[in-house]
N, C-alpha and C positions, 0 to 999 in steps of 0.2 A: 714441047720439050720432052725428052725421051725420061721414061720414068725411075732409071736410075740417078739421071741427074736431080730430077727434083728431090728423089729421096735426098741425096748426100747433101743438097742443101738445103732442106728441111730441118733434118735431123742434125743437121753440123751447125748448123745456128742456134737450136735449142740446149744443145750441149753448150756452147760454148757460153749459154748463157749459163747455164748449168754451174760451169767451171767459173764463173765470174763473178758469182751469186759465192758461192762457197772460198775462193781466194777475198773478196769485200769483208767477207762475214765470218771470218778464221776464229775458231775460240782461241780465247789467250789463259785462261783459267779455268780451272773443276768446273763453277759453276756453270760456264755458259758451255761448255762441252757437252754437260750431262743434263741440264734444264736450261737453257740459253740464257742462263742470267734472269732467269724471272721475269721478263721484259718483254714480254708478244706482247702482242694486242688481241683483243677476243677475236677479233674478225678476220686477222692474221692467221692465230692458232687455229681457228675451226676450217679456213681453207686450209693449212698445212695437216690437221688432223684428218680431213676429207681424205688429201691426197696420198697420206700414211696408213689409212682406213682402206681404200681403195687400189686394191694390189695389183698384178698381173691375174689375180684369180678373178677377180673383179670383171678388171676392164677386156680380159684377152678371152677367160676361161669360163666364165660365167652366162655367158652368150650362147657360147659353144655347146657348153654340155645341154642349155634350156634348148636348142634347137637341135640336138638329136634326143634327147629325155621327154620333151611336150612337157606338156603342165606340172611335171613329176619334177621337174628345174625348180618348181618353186620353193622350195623347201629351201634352197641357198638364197633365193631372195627374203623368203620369212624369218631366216635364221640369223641372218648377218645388219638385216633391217631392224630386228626388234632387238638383236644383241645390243646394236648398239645404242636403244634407247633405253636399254635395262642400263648399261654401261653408265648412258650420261645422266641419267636417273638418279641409281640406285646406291652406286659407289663412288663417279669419279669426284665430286663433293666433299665426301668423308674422307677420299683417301689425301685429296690435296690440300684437306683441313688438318692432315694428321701432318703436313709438312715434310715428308722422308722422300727422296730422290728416285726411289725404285722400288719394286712388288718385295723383293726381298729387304731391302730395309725396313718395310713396314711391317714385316711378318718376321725378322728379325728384334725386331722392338716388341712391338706387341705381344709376341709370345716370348718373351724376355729369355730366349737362348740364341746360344754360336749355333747350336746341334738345328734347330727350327729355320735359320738364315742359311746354312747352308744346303737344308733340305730344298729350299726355294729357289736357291741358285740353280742346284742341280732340273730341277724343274723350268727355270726361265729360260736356263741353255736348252733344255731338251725341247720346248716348245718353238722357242725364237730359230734355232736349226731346223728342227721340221718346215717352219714355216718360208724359211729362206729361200730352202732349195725348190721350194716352187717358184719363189720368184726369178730364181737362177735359170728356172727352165722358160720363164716364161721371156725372159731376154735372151737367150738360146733362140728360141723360137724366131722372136723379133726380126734379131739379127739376120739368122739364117734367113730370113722370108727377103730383106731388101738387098742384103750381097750375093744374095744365090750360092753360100756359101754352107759345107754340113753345118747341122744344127751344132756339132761339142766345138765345133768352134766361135760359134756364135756365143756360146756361152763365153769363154775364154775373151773374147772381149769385150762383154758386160764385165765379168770379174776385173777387168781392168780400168774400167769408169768407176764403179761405185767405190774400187780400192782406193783413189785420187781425193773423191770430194767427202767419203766418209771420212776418213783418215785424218783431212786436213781441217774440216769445218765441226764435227762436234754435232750436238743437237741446234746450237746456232747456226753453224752453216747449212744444216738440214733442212731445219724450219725455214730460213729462207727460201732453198732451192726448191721446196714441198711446194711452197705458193705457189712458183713457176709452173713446175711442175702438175698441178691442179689444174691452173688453165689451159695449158698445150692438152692436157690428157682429157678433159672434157668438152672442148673445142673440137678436138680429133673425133670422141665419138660421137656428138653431135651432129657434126658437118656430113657423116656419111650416111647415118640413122634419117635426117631427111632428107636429101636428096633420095634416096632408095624408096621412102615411102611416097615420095612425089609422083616419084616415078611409076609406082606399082598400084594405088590405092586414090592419085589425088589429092592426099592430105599431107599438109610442112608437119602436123605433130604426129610424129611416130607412133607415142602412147594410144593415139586416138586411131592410128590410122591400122593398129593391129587388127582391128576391128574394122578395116572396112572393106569397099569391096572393088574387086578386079576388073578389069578392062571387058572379061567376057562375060559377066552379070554375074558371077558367083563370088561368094564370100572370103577373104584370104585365108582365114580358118576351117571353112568348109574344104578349099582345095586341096589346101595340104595334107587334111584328113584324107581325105579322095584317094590323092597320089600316094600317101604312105602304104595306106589298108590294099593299094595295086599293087605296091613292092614287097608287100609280105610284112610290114613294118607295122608295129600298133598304132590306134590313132594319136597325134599330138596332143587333141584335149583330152588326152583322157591319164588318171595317174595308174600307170606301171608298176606301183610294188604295192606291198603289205602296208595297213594304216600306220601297223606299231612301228615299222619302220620310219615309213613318213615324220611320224612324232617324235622317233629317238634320234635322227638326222639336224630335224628342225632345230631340236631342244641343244643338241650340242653346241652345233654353230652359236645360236643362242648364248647359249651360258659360256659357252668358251669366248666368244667374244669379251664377256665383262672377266674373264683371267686373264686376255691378255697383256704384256706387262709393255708392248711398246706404242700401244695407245693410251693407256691408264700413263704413262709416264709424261703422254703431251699434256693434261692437267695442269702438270706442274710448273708450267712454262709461263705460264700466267701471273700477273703480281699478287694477285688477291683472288678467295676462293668465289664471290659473285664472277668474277672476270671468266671462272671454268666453268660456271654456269652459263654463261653467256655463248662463250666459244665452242662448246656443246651445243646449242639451237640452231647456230651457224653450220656447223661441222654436218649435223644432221638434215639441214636445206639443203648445201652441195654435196650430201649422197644422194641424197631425192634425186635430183636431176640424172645420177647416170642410174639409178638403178630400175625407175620407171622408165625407162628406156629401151635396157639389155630384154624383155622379153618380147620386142617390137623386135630388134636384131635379130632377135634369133628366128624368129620365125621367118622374118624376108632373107636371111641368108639359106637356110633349110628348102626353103622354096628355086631360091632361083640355083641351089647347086645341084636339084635334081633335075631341073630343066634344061641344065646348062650339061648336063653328062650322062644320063641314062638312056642306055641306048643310039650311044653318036658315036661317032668313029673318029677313033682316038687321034687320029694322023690328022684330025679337022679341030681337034682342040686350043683354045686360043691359050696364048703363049704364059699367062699365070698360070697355067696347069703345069708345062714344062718346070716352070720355074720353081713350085713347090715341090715337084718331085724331086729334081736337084738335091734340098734339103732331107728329106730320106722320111715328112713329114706326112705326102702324099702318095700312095703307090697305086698301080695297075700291072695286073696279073693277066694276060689274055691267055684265060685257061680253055677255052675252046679255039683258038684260031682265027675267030671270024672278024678279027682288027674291031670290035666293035666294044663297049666300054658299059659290060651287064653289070648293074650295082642295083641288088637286091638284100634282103636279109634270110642268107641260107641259112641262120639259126632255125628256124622256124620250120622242122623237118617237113609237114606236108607241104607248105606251097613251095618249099626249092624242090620236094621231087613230083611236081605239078609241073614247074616250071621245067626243069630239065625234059623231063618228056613231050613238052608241048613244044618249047623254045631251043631244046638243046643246048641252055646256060649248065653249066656247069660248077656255079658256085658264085658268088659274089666278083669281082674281079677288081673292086673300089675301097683301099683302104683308107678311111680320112681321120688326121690325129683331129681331136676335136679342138684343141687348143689356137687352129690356126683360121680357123673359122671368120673371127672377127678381121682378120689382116686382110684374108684371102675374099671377103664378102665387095668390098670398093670394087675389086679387079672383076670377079663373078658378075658385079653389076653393070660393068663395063663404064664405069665412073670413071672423071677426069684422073688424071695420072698426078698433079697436085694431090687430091685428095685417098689417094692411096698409098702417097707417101705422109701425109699428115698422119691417117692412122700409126701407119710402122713408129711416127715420133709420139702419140699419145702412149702407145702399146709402150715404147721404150720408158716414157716418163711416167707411167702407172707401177711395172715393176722395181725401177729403180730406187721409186721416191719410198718404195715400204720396206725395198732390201735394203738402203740407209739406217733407217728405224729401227731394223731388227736386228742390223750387228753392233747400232749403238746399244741395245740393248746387252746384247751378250761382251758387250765390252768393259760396259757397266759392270755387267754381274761379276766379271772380274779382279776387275781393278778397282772398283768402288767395294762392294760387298763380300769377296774375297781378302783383296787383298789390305783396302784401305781398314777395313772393318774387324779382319778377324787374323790375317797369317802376321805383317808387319805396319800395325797403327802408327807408328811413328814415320811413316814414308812422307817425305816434304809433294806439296801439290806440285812440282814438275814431274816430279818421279811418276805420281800417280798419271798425271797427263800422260807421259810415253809408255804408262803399261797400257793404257786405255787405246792409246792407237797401235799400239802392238798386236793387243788383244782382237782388232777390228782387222790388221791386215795377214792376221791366221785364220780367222774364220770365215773372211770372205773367199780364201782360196779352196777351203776346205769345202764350204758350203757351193763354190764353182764345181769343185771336182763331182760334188754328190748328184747335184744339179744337170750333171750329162747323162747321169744313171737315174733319174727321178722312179720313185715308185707308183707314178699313175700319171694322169691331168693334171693339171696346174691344179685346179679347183678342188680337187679330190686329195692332192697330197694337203695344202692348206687347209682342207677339213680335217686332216689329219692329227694336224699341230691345233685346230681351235678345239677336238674333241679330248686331247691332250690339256689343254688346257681349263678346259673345263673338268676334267675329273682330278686336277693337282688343285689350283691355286683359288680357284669360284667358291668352294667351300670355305678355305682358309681364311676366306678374304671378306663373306658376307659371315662368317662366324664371329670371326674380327670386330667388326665391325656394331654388330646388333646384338653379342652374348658377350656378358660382361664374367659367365662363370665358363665358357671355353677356355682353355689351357693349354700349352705347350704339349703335353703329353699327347692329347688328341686331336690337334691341329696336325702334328708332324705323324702320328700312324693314320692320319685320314691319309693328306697329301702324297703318302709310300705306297701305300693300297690303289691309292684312287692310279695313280700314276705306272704302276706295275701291272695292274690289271690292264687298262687298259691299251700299256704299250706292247703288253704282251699279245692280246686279240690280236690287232692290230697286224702285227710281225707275223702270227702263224697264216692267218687269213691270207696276205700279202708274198708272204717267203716262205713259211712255214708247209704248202701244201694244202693247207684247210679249203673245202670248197664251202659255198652257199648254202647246200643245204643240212649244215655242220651250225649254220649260223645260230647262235642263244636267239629264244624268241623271235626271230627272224628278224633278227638286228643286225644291220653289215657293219664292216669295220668304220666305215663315216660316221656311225652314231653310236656307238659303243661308249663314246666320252660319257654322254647320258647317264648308262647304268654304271661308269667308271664311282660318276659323280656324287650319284644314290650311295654308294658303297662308301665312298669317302663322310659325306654325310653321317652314314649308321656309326663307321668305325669311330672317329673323331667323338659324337657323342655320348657312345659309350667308352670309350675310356677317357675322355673329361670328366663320365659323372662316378666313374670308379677310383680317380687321382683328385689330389688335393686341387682348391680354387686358386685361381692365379693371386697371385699378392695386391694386398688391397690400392699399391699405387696404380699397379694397370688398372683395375676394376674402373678406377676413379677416372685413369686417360679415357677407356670405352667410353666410359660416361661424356667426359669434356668434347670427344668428337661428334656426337650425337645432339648436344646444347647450340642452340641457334649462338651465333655471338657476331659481336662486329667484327670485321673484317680488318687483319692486320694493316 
């Protein structure tokens, strides 16, 4: 069967469970819209939290960059792995003992002002919009890879999925379709992960078989080493930037993970707070599964795309190359003439003018978006035509399931802590329902339109929004939480600081003109959230301990969150 057909009925059957799942499971109330009625189950929540956890930066983008980065990738596996064991540790516990619906209602209450709740709004939007439009890019991508269609309109029709079942299902129809979701998207990238390492090394475990060794007696890490260090490229094992960078990258991800407000919100979805302890253990197994994984991908995709194109002639290209070019995702530039397909790293000024005078290459002629890596690796491998459409429905069901989550969030911030909390309390719970889906079907066109303009990789804009979030709401939140004399005053000039500084780096690095070696400390804009966060820290502290103590009944809530107690 020709692999357009498999794709449309791949992916049109997992949709449509998609839409089945979310029409079953329609909220009819605040509650179950905004925490599904209290009512998951742990084993439930921690697959749906996987699949909310596990983005397009994850499943599509995560891959991609570890296999043109080498070991230097690891910092988004360290960062996003231990974020979220700091997450299900350290906070999500206390915050779902503290019983409030959202990041800003807690930090609304807790620091007992309108002025502190709507600091956190502005910060949940700012973060959950960063975060979107990667996912908007990374369904862009998707699409564009199986209709052969440009990517901005691949986008334009993810915006019109996720507009239908967010809309209509709430956090209950979400957490449903998450479940789904979970399995199609982990399925997807398991099913091509071994076949490729079978293929390549011998071995069904991926994990094991990164490590193992090729057909012609050499090592699969030693070759790519080999091949790269011939293309002018550094080696794979080895890491590429400065420690303190490494650290300040790690650390964001990290700590931005535990601000963020649309996993900390799945928590709450559970009856009882042992139940988010639970669905946390879980949640954190089925990340295990893809995330030891992505550094086995990447390496066998890096490998067989250099085998599969350097130096071959283009007019002999098999037809997924055609096809990605189509989307505007792959390009070739025959800048000497000779029909033949030189992809080297003319960064690297002596050996491209090594090469030019030996080879008379002329420059790289291979542009590859990194993001499309994971789609394009089944076809590269010359895998069944099933399982290349399998991918394209994982890839779909990994982005969608976390752009859900993050415009219930910002629908939330809304209509719940906007408007229910602070502009008109007296709004009856329908009204608030139709600002809430109101709220969800402006930002997902908004977050579509931004999503065709992305400011990087999927991976990198989403380290964007978690390094954002770690210098607003991580302080706020573990201040909250463990300082019973933190205060209003300096929880909201931490969150302003932390949040202005670092959306400012960010901006000039990216738009602004700033190059590299302008960088602080030789910190790039992916971890900049780090020193946002420091700063938030300092400020917050001192001017809590220069304004009066918070009133002694909060003193006393910090305290009540902190006290083991039974379980509602």
């Amino acid at each position: 069967m020709e692999l357009q057909t498999w794709t449309f009925i791949i992916v049109g059957l997992t949709f449509a469970l998609y839409i089945a799942i979310a029409v079953w499971s329609r909220a009819s109330s605040t509650s179950e819209f905004y925490v599904a009625g209290k009512g998951v189950h742990p084993l439930t929540n921690g697959m749906a939290t996987a699949a909310d956890w596990m983005s397009a930066a994850s499943f599509l983008s995560m891959a991609g960059l570890i296999s043109f980065m080498g070991y230097q990738g690891a910092q988004y596996l360290m960062g996003w792995t231990g974020g979220y064991v700091l997450l299900a540790l350290l906070l999500a516990p206390y915050l779902r003992k503290f019983g409030k619906y959202t990041v800003p209602d807690f930090i609304g209450e807790r620091y007992y002002s309108q002025t502190a709740r709507l600091v956190a709004v502005v910060c949940a939007l700012f973060v959950s919009f960063t975060y979107v439009v990667g996912q908007m890019k990374g369904v862009g991508v998707a699409f564009a890879g199986f209709l052969n269609i440009p990517f901005k309109w691949g986008v334009v029709i993810g915006v019109a999925i996720v507009f239908f079942y967010a809309v209509l299902g709430g956090m209950k129809g979400i957490t449903y379709t998450q479940v789904a979701q979970y399995c199609v998207l982990i399925f997807a990238y398991l099913v091509p992960a071994i076949f490729i390492s079978v293929l390549m090394v011998g071995n069904p475990f991926p994990q094991v078989g990164l490590g193992g060794m090729l057909s012609d007696g050499t090592y699969l890490l030693d070759k790519l080493d080999m091949v790269l260090t011939d293309l002018g490229f550094k080696e794979y094992t080895t890491s590429h930037s400065g420690k303190a960078d490494l650290f300040f990258v790690t650390a964001a991800l990290m700590l931005g993970t535990a601000g963020l407000p649309h996993v900390i919100v799945r928590f709450f979805t559970v009856p009882k707070v042992s139940d988010a302890r639970r669905s946390a253990g879980w949640a954190l197994l089925f990340i295990a599964i893809l995330y030891t994984t992505a550094p086995a991908i990447g390496a066998f995709a890096r490998t067989n795309l250099i085998q599969t194109v350097e130096n071959k002639n283009y007019s002999e290209m098999p037809s997924w190359f055609s096809n990605w070019e189509q989307t505007g995702l792959l390009k070739f530039e025959d800048k000497n003439g000779d029909g033949k397909i030189q992809y080297y790293n003319d960064k690297n000024e002596e050996f491209a003018a090594r090469v030019e005078e030996e080879r008379g290459w002329k420059g790289s002629e291979l542009t590859v978006d990194r993001d499309i890596m994971v789609l394009a690796n089944p076809s590269i491998a010359n895998l069944p035509n099933w399982v290349v459409a399998l991918v394209v429905a994982g890839g779909l069901a990994a982005a969608l399931s976390t752009a859900a989550g993050l415009l219930l969030v910002i629908s939330t911030s809304i209509s719940h802590d906007l408007l229910k909390k602070w502009l008109k309390p007296d709004i009856s719970e329908k009204g608030e329902l139709r600002a809430a889906r109101i709220a969800i079907a402006v930002a997902v066109v908004v977050a579509g339109y931004a999503g065709i303009n992305p400011p990087g990789f999927v991976a990198q804009v989403v380290a964007f929004a978690f390094g954002l979030a770690a210098a607003s709401f991580f302080p706020a939140i573990v201040m909250g939480i463990f300082s019973k004399r933190m205060n209003m005053p300096g929880a909201v000039s931490g969150m302003v600081v932390g949040l202005i500084f670092t959306a400012s780096y960010i901006f000039y690095f990216k738009y602004g003109g700033g190059t590299p070696d302008q960088y602080w400390f030789g910190v790039s804009p992916e971890g900049i959230g780090t020193l946002g966060m420091i700063f938030n820290f300092v400020v917050s502290i001192a001017v809590s301990a220069l304004t009066p103590a918070p009133p002694v009944e909060i003193q006393d809530l910090v305290e009540s969150i902190r006290v083991p107690r039974t379980d509602d």
